[in-house]
N, C-alpha and C positions, 0 to 999 in steps of 0.2 A: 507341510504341517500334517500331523498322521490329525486321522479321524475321530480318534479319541480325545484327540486336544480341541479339537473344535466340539464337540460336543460338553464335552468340560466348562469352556469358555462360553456357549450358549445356556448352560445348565445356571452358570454364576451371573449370566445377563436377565435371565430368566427371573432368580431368588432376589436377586438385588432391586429387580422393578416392585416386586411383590412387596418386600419388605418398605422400600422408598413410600408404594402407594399404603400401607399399613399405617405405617407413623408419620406420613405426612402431616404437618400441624393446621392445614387447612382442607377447604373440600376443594373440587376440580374445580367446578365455576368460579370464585375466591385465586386458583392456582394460576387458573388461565387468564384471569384478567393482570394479576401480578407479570403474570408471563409478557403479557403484550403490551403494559406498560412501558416494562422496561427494554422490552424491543422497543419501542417508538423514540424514549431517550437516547438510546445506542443508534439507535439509525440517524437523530436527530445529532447529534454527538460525531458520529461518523462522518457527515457531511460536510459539517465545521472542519474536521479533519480535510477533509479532502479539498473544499476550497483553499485551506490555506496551502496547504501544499501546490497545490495549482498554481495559484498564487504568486508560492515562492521558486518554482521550477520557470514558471512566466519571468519572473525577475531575471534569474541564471540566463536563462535563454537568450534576453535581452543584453543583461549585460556582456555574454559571450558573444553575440554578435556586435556589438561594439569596439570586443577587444579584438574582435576578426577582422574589423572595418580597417583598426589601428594598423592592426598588423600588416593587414594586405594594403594600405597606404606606403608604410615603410616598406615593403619589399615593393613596389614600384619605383621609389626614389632610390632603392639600393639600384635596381635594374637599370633607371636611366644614367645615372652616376658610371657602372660598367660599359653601358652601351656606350656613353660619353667617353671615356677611358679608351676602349677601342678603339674610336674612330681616329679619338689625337694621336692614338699610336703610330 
């Protein structure tokens, strides 16, 4: 990226805080507490999030070792079945 773009693009990060903090419809203290409300619902929000998936990834897990148990039952009985095969051969 040439240097003139970067400065460009700082210059527009720059105007746009200025203006954002100009017409802001509240003061900072008022902004920061909205701020950190709605962090605490989003975190709180987010958690819920994450146990359920836990949750349901705990399900999966379970029911995939299940269907593994299945499976590796049936390939023993396939196994003794051949090894059975072979011997009356």
């Amino acid at each position: 990226m040439k240097q003139s773009h970067i400065y460009a693009f700082l210059g527009g990060v720059l105007v746009g805080g200025i203006i954002a903090l100009l017409f802001a419809p509240d003061e900072g203290t008022e902004t920061k507490k909205k701020l950190c409300r709605k962090i605490e619902e989003d975190n709180h929000f987010t958690k819920e999030q994450i146990e359920h998936l836990l949750n349901y990834l705990k399900r999966k897990v379970l029911e995939g070792i299940d269907g593994l148990e299945e499976e590796i039952a049936n390939l023993e009985e396939q196994l003794e079945n051949i090894n059975k095969n072979i011997k009356n051969e």
